[in-house]
C-alpha positions in Angstrom: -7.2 -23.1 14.4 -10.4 -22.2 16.4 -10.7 -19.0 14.1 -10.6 -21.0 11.2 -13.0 -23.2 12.6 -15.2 -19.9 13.2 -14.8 -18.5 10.4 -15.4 -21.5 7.9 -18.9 -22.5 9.4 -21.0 -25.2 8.0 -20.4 -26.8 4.7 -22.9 -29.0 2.9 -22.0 -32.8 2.7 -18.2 -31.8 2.0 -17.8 -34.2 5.4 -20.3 -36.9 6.3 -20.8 -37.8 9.4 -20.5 -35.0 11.5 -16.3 -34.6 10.9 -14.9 -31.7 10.4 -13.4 -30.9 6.6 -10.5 -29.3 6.6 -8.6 -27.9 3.6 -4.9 -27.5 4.2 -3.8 -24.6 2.7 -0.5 -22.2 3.3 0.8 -19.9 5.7 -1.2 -17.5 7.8 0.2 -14.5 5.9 0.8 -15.6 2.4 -2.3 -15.8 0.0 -3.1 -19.8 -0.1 -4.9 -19.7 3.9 -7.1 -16.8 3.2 -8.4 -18.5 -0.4 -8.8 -21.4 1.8 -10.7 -19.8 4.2 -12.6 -17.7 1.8 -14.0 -21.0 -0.4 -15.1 -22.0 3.4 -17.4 -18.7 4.0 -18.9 -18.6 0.7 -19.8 -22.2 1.7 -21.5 -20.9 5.3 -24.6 -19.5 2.8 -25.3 -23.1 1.9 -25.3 -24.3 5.5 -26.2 -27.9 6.0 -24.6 -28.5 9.9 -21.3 -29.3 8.6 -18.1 -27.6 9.7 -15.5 -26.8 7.6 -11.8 -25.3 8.4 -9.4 -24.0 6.6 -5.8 -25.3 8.2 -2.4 -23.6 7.6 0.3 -25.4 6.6 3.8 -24.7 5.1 2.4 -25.3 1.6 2.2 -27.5 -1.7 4.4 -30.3 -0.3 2.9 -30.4 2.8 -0.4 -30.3 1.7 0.2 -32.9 -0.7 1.0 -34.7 2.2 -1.9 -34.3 4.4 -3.9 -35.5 1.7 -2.0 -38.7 1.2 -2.5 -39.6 4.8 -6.1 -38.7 5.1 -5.2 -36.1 7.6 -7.3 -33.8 5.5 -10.1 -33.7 3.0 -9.0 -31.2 0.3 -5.8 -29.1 -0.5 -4.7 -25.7 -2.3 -2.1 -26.7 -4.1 0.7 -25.3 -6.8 -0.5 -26.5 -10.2 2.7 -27.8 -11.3 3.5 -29.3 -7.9 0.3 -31.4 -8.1 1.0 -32.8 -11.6 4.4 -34.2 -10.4 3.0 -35.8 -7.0 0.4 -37.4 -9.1 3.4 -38.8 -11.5 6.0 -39.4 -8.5 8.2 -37.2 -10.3 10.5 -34.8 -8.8 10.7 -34.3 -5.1 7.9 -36.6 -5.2 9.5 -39.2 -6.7 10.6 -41.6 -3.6 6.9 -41.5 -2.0 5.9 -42.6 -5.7 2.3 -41.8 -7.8 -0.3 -40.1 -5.8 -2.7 -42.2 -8.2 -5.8 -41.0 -6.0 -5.0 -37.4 -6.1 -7.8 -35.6 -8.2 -8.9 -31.8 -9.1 -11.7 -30.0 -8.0 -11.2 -26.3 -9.1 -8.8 -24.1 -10.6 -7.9 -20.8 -8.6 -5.7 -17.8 -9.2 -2.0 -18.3 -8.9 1.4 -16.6 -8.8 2.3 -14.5 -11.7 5.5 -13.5 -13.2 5.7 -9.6 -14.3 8.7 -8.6 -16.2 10.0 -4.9 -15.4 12.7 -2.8 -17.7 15.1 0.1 -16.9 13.6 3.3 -18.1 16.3 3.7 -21.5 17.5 0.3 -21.5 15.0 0.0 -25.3 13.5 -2.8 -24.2 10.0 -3.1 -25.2 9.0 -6.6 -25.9 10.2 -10.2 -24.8 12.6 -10.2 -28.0 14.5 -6.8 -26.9 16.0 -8.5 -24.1 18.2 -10.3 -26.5 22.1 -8.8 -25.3 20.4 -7.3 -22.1 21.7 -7.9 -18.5 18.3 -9.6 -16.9 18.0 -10.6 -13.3 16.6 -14.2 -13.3 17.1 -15.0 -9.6 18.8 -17.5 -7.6 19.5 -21.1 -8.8 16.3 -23.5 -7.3 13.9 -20.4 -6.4 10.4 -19.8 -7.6 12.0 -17.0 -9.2 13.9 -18.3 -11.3 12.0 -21.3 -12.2 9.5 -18.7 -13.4 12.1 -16.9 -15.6 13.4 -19.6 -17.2 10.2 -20.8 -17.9 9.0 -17.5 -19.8 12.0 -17.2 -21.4 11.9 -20.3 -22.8 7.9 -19.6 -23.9 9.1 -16.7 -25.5 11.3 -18.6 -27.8 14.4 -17.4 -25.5 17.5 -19.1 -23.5 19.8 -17.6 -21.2 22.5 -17.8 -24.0 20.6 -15.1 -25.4 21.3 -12.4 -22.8 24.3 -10.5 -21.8 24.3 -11.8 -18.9 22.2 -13.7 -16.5 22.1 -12.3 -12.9 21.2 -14.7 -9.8 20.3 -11.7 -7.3 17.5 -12.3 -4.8 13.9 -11.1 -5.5 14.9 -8.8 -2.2 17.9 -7.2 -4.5 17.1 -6.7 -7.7 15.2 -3.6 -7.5 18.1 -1.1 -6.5 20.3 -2.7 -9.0 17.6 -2.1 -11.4 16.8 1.5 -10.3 20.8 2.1 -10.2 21.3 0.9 -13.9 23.3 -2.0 -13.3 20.8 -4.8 -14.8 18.3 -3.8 -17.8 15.6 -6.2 -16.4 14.0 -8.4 -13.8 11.4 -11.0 -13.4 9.1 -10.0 -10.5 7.5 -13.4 -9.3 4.3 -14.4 -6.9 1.1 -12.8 -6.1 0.8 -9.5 -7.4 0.8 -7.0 -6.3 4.0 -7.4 -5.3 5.7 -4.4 -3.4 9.1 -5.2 -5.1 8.3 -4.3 -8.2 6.0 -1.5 -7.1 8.9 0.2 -5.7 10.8 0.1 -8.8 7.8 1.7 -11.0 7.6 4.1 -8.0 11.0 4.9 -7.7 12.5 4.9 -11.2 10.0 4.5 -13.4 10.3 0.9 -14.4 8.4 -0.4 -17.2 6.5 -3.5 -17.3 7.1 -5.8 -20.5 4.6 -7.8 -22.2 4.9 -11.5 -22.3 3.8 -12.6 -25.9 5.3 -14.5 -28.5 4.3 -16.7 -31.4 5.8 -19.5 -29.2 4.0 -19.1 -26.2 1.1 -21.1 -27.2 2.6 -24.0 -28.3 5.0 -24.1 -24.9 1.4 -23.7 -22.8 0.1 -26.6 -24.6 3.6 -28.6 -23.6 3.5 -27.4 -20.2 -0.2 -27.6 -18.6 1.1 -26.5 -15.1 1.6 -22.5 -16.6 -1.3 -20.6 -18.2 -1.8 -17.0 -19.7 -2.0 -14.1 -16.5 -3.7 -11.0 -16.7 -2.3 -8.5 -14.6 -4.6 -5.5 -13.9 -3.5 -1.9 -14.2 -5.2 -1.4 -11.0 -2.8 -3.4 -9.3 0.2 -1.1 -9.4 0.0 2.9 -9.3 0.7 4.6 -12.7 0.5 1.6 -14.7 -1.6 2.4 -17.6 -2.3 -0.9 -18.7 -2.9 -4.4 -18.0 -0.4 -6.5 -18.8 -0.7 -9.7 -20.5 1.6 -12.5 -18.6 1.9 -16.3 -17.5 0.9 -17.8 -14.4 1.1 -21.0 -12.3 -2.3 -21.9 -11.2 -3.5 -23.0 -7.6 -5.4 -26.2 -7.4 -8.3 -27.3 -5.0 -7.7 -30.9 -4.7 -8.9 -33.5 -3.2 -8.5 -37.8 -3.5 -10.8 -40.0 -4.4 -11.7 -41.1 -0.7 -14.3 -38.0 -1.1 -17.9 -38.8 -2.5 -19.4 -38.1 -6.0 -22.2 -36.0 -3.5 -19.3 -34.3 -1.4 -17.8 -32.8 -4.3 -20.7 -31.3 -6.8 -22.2 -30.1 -2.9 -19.2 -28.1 -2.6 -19.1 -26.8 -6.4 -22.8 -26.2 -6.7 -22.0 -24.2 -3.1 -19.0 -22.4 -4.6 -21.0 -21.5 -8.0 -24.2 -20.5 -6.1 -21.9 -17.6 -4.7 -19.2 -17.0 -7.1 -19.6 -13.2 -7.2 -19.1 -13.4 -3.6 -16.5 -15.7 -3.6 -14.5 -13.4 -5.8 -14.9 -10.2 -3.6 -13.7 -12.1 -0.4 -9.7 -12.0 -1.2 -7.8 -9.6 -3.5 -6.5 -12.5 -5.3 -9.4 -14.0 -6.1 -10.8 -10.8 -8.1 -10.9 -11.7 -12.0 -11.5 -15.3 -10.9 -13.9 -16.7 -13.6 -16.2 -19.2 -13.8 -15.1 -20.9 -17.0 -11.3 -20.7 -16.2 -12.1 -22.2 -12.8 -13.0 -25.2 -13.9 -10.2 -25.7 -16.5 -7.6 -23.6 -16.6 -4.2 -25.1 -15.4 -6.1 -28.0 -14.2 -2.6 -30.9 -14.2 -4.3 -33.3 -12.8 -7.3 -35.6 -13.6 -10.7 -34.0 -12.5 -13.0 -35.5 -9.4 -15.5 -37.6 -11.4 -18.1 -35.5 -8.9 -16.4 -32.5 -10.4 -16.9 -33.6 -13.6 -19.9 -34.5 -13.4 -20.7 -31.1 -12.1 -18.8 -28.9 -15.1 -20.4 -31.5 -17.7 -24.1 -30.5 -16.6 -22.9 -26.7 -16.1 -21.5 -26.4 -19.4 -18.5 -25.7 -17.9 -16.1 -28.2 -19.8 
């Protein structure tokens, strides 16, 4: 906590009164606590005697959580896991509508990249039709994620051979070994999973397009196009297009009109920087940042601040 305290200096009227703002983020080694932390340090440049901290946390739900106390000021938060606190749907549904809950900026989030067997003449989302495809374990992120693209794609698991339920941990000797034709490779890539089965047999990643995957975007505002850069895995010669579930900064409306365009003209007045701090952070845009996966309804300071950006 004190190194996060350190580390995310001064923040310009993001907390009034001398209190320290913290943003509750994720665990220490996953990817939502160093996005935290580096929105705080791009921040420090804009110093106006204001501390802020990035606080770990167990993630979406608990964050969610914080926020709904007042324990903190502002959250990173799954996309979709936002939306349905806001509704009181899902798990969210016996606390009821988080009607206060509002958006400040969209950030990177975790990807789903879709690896076939070397031979197993699958090429494109419609080969995997009579394929044995790993989809991952009933309830995980995984799978969620699978059956989500599969469904974009204009797909069901009716349509496969068969549809494994091996863990994310599994799947890659059973792919290198022959005995499934596919897997979904879900979360923040690069993902050393699915590097190992490029790197070990070759594995070949699969675009996701389909005429129906912009149509089931527009139905489903928590998942949004990916990118995923051939730099990102050795030997891949080129980026892949994919979907993604964003990562929100959110906040309520107990924060000020003034606290939250401080904190996006702070975050836009470094932006470069802010997307050199983190690996996934790089191909961040400015644009996409403030729409992009965005489930829940903007800070009016936020707003405010896209509207006279040109932003919206």
């Amino acid at each position: 906590m004190v190194a996060a305290v350190l580390a995310c200096a001064a923040m310009p009227a993001l907390a009034e009164g001398g209190k320290v703002a913290l943003i509750a983020s994720g665990e220490v080694t996953g990817y939502y606590y160093p996005a935290a932390g580096a929105l705080c340090r791009v921040v420090n440049k804009e110093s106006g005697g204001v501390n802020c901290a990035a606080v770990p946390s167990s993630g979406s739900a608990a964050n969610l959580a914080s926020l709904r106390s007042g324990a903190v000021e502002l959250g990173v938060v799954q996309a979709q896991a936002a939306q349905m606190a806001a509704a009181g749907t899902g798990p969210f549904k016996d606390v009821g509508p988080f009607a206060d809950l509002r958006s400040v900026l969209s950030l990177p989030g975790e990807s789903v990249l879709l690896l076939a067997r070397q031979g197993s003449g699958i090429e494109s989302m419609a080969d995997l039709k009579g394929k044995r495809v790993n989809l991952g374990r009933p309830g995980s992120f995984q799978r969620a994620m699978a059956e989500a693209t599969l469904e974009a794609a204009g797909l069901s698991e009716g349509d496969l051979a068969i549809a494994v339920e091996l863990e994310l941990s599994e799947q890659t000797p059973e792919l290198c070994e022959g005995n499934i034709d596919a897997a979904f490779y879900s979360g923040y890539q690069p993902m050393a999973e699915a590097a190992m089965a490029m790197d070990e047999c070759d594995a070949l990643p699969v675009q996701i397009k389909a005429k129906t995957v912009e149509t089931y975007l527009k139905q489903h505002a928590w998942l949004t196009r990916a990118n995923i850069r051939k730099d990102l895995y050795p030997g891949m010669r080129d980026d892949v297009v994919s979907l993604q579930v964003r990562a929100l900064l959110v906040t309520t409306t107990r924060s000020s009109n003034a606290q939250v365009q401080d904190w996006l003209k702070a975050i836009h007045g470094n932006f470069s920087a802010l997307t050199h701090l983190h690996p996934v952070l790089r191909g961040l845009g400015r644009a996409d940042s403030a729409k992009d996966g965005i489930t829940v309804k903007l800070h009016d300071g936020a707003d405010i601040f896209y509207g006279e950006t040109g932003l919206k």
